[in-house]
C-alpha positions in Angstrom: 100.6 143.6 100.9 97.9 143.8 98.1 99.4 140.2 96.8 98.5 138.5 100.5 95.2 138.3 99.7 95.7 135.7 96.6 98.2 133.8 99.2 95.3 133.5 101.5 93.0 132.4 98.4 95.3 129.4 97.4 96.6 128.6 101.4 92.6 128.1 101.7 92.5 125.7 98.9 95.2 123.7 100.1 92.8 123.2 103.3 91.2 120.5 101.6 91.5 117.7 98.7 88.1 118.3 97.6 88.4 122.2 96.9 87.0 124.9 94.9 88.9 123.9 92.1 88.2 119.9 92.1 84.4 121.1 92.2 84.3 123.3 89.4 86.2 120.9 87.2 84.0 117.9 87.9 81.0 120.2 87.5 82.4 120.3 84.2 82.9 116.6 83.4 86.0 116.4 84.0 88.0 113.4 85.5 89.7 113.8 88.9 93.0 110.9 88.8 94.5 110.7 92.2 97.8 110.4 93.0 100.0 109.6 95.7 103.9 110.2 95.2 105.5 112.5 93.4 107.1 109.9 91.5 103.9 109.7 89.5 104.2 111.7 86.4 101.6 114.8 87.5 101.8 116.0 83.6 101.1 112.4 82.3 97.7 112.3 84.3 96.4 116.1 83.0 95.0 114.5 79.9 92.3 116.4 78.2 89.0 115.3 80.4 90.8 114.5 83.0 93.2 116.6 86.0 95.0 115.0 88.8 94.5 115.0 92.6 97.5 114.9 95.0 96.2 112.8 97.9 96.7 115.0 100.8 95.0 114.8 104.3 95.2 118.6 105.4 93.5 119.3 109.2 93.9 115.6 110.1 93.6 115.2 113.9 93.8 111.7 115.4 94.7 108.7 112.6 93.4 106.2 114.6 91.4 104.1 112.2 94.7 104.4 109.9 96.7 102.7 112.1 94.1 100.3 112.9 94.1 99.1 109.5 98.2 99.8 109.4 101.3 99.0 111.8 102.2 101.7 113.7 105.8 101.6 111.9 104.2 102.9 108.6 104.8 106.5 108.0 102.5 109.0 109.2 101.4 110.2 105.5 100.3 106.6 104.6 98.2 106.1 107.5 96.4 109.8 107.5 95.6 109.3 103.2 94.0 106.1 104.4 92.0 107.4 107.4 90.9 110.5 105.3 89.9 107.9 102.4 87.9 105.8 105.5 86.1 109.6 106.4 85.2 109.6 102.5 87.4 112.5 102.0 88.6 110.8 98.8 85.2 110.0 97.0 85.3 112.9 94.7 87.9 110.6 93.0 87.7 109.2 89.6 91.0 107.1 89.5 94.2 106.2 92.2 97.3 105.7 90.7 100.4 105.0 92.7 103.7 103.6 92.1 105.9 101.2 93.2 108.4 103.7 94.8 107.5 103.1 98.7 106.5 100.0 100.4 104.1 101.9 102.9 102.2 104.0 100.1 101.9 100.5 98.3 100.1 99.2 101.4 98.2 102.2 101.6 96.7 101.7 98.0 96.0 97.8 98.8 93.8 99.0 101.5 92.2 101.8 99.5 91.3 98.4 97.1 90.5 95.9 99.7 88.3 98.4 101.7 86.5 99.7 98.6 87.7 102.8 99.5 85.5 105.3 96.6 84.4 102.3 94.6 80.6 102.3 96.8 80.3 106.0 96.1 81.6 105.9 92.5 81.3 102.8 90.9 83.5 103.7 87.8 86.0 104.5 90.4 89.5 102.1 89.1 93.4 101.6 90.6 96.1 100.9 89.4 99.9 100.4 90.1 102.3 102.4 88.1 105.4 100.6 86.5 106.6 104.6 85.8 110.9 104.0 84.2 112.8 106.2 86.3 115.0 107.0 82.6 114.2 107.5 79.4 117.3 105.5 78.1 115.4 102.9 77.0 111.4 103.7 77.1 109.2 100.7 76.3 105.7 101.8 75.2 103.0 100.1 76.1 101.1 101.1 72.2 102.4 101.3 69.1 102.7 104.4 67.3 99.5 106.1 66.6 97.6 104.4 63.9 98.0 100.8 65.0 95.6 99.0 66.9 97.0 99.1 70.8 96.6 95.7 72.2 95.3 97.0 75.9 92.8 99.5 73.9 91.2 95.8 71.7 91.6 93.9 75.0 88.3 95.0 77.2 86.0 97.8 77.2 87.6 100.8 78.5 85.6 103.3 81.5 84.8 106.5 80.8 88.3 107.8 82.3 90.8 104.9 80.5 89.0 105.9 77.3 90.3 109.3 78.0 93.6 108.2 78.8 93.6 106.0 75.4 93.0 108.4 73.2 95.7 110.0 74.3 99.0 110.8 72.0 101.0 107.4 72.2 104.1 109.2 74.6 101.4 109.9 77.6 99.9 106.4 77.3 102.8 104.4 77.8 102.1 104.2 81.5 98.4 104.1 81.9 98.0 100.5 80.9 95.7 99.1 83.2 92.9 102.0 83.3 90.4 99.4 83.2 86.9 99.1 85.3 
C-alpha cells in the first residue's frame, strides 16, 4: 500500500504532455523531440541535450477542430494530437519527428507543418519525416564513420537541437538527417 503513492505520482504525470518532468528538463536546457509512433526509435532521440516527448492528448474531451482539419475516417489518436497541438498543448516542443508507418499520423504531421503548429511560439521549432529501416540487415548510414566530414553536417547551418543530434556517435545519427531549421 506504501508503493500507491509513487503510482499516483507517475499516473499524475501521464495527465499531461507538458509535465513536471518536461519542465524541469527544459528549465535545464534541454531539448524536448517529439514523437508520434512507436516506430520511432525513443533511444535514438535521448541524445545528450536533448529527451523525447510521446505526443499524447490525455483529458481530451470534444476533437472537434481535429476533425475539422481531418476526415472523420482518420483515427481518433491522429485527430486528438492535432486538436491538442491547435490548443497549444504541444508548444513546449523543440522538434516532431514521425515516420512513415501510418498514413493518418503522416497527415497529422503535414498539418502540424501547414498550420505552424509550435513554429509561432518557438521559432527554432523543426519536422521532420523519418525513413527509420525496420532491419538491421543492411543499415545505410547517413555519415561516415566518425572523423570524416558528414555531408548533411557541411550542407547548412545546423539549429541548436540538429547540432545536438550531429555530434552525436555516427550509429544514432544515421536517422536524423534532416534536423535542419
Amino acid at each position: 500500500m506504501k508503493d500507491l503513492k509513487h503510482l499516483i505520482y507517475f499516473e499524475n504525470l501521464l495527465q499531461e504532455a507538458n509535465n513536471e518532468l518536461v519542465q524541469q528538463a527544459k528549465a535545464e536546457g534541454e531539448h524536448a523531440l517529439g514523437y508520434t509512433c512507436y516506430f520511432v526509435p525513443e533511444t535514438l532521440l535521448n541524445l545528450p541535450g536533448c529527451f523525447s516527448s510521446r505526443l499524447r492528448a490525455p483529458n481530451t474531451g470534444s476533437i472537434d477542430v481535429g476533425t475539422y482539419y481531418m476526415s472523420s475516417k482518420i483515427c481518433s489518436y491522429t485527430r486528438s494530437i492535432l486538436e491538442r497541438g491547435i490548443e497549444g498543448g504541444y508548444d513546449y516542443l523543440d522538434a516532431l519527428l514521425s515516420s512513415e508507418t501510418c498514413q493518418m499520423m503522416h497527415r497529422g504531421h503535414e498539418h502540424f507543418e501547414i498550420l505552424g503548429l509550435v513554429k509561432e511560439k518557438n521559432p527554432q521549432f523543426f519536422m521532420s519525416m523519418m525513413d527509420v529501416p525496420f532491419s538491421d540487415d543492411s543499415p545505410l548510414p547517413l555519415c561516415p564513420p566518425d572523423g570524416d566530414v558528414c555531408p548533411v553536417a557541411a550542407s547548412a547551418p545546423l539549429s541548436p537541437v540538429g547540432a545536438a543530434v550531429m555530434q552525436a556517435p555516427t550509429t544514432q545519427r544515421t536517422i536524423t538527417k534532416t534536423a535542419r531549421m
